[in-house]
C-alpha positions as CSV (number, residue, x, y, z in Angstrom):
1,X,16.9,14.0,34.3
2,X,14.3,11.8,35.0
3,X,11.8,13.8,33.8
4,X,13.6,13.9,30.3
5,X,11.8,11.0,27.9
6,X,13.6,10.6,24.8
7,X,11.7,9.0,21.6
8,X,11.9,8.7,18.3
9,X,9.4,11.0,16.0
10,X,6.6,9.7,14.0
11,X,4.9,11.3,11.3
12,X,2.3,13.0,13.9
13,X,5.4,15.2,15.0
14,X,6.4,17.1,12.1
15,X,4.8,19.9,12.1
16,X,5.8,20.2,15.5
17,X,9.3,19.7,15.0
18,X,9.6,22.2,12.1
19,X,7.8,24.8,14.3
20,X,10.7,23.6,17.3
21,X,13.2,24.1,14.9
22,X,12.2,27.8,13.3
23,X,12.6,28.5,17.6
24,X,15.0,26.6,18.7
25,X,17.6,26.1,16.0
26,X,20.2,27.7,14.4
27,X,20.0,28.3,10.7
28,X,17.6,26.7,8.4
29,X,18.6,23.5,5.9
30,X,16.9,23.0,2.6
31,X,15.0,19.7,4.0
32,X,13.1,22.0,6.3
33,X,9.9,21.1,5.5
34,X,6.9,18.8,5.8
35,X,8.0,16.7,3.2
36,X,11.8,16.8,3.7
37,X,11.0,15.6,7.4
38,X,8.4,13.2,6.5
39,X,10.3,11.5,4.1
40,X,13.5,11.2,6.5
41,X,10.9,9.2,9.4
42,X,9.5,6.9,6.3
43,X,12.9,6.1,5.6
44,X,14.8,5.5,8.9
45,X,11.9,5.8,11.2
46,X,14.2,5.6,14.6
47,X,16.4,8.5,13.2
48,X,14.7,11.3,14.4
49,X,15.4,11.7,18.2
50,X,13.2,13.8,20.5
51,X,13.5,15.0,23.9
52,X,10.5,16.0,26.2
53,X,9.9,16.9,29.1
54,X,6.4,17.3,31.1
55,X,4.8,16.5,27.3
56,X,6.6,19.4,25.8
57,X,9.5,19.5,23.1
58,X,12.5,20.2,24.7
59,X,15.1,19.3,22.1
60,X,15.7,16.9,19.3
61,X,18.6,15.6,16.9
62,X,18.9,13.6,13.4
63,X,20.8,10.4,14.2
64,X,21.3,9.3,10.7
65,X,23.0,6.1,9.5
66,X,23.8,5.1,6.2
67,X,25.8,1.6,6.8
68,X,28.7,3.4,6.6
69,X,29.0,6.3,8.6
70,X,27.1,7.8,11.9
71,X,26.1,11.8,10.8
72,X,24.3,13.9,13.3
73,X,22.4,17.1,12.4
74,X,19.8,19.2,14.2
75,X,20.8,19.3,17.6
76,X,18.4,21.5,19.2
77,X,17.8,23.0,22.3
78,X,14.4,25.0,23.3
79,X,16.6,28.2,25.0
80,X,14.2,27.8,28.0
81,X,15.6,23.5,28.5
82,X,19.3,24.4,27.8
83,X,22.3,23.4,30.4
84,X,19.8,21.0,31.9
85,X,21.0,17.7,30.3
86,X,18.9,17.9,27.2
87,X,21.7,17.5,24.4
88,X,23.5,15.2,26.8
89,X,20.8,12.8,26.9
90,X,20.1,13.1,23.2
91,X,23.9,12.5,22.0
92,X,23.9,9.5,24.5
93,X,21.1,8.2,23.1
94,X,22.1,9.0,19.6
95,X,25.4,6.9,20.0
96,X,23.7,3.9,21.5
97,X,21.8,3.7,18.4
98,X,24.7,4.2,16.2
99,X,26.6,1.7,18.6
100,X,23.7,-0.9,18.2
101,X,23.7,-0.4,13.9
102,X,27.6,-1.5,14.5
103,X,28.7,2.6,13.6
104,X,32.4,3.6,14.8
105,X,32.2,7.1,14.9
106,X,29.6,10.2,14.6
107,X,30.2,13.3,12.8
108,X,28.2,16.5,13.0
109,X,27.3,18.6,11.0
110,X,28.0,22.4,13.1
111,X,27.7,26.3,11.9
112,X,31.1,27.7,11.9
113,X,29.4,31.1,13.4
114,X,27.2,28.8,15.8
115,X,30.2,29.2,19.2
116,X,27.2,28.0,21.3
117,X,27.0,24.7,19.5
118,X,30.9,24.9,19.3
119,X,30.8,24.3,23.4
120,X,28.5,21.7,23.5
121,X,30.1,19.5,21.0
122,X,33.0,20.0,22.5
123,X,31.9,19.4,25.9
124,X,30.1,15.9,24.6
125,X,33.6,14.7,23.4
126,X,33.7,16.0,19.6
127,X,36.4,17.6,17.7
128,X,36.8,19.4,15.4
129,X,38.7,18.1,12.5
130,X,40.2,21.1,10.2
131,X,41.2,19.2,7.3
132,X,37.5,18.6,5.8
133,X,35.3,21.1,4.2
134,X,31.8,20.5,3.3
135,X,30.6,20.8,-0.6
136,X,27.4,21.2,-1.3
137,X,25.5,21.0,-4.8
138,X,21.6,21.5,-4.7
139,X,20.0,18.7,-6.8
140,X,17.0,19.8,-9.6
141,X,13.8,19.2,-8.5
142,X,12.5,15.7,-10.2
């Protein structure tokens, strides 16, 4: 893995992102766009992780904190990086940050249908908990 550089975005990488993440990723969220993922590195610029390798995107993942709890989102793989250490390397780095803001635990957000995603979670020492269901309400535009 020493080829694997891991960095926080900056607001030169969003349209690179967003193009990684209509190839890479599974489903689509609502902040999917320039300005949803502009205005998440103006506000926590360090929670934005990328992965690269040889200059090219390899994978990425939102490492969000709010001073309360430690939410991941966006773990992405390029198919052509995967089983290679690239989520492995992102998670770690995502929990030393979390671990560094004084966060106790990281929850992800995960597609039921996404069984792919299921493994890797699992594999990088998440559980599922069955007792919680997400509810969603989308907010008017202001």
């Amino acid at each position: 893995m020493d080829d694997l550089r891991i960095r926080a975005a900056g607001p030169s990488d969003v349209d690179t992102v967003l193009a990684f993440w209509r190839e890479a990723a599974e489903g689509t969220s609502i902040s999917d766009d320039r300005a949803g993922v502009a205005r998440l590195i103006a506000r926590d610029p360090e929670s934005l992780l990328l992965a690269e390798r040889d200059g090219a995107l390899a994978g990425t993942v939102i490492a969000g904190f709010d001073g309360w709890r430690c939410h991941l989102y966006r773990l992405a793989v390029h198919p052509a990086h995967r089983r290679r250490g690239v989520a492995t390397a992102l998670l770690a780095a995502a929990e030393e940050r979390f671990a560094a803001l004084g966060g106790r635990r990281g929850d992800a957000m995960v597609l039921d249908a996404n069984a792919l995603a299921h493994h890797a979670w699992s594999a990088a020492g998440y559980a599922r908990e069955p007792q919680w269901s997400r509810w969603v309400k989308p907010l008017g535009r202001a």
